[in-house]
C-alpha positions in Angstrom: 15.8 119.4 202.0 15.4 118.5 205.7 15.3 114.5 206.4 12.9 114.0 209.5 14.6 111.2 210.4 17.6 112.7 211.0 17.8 113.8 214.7 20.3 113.8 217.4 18.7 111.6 220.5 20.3 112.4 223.9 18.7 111.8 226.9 20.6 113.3 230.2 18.6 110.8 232.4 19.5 108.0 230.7 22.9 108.8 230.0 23.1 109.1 233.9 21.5 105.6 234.4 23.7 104.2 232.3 27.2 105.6 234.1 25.8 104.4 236.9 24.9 101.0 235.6 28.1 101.0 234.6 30.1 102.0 237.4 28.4 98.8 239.2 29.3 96.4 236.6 32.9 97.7 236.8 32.9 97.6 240.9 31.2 93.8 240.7 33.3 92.0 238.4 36.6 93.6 240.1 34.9 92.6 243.5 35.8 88.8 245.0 32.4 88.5 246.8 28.7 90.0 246.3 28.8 93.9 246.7 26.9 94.9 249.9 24.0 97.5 250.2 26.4 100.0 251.6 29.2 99.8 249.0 26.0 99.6 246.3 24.5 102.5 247.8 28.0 104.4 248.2 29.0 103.6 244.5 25.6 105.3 243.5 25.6 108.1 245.9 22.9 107.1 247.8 22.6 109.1 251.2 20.7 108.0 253.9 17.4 109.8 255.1 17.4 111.9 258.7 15.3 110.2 260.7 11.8 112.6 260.9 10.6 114.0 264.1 
């Protein structure tokens, strides 16, 4: 008999979110001071935009 209730839940976007939750937990409690945007945005990939013409 098949139980409804038994399901596998995995979500790719949120297992991303959390890696990268993580990965800035990690980086703040190793870190002596406040993280900065730059090494925030560099620990989450962040690239910045080309300036438009």
């Amino acid at each position: 008999m098949h139980d409804q209730f038994d399901v596998t839940l995995e979500d790719g976007d949120l297992l991303g979110e959390v890696e990268l939750t993580t990965t800035l937990i990690i980086a703040a409690s190793e870190s002596d001071d406040h993280l900065s945007q730059e090494e925030i945005d560099r620990l989450l990939g962040v690239t910045p935009r080309k300036p438009q013409d």
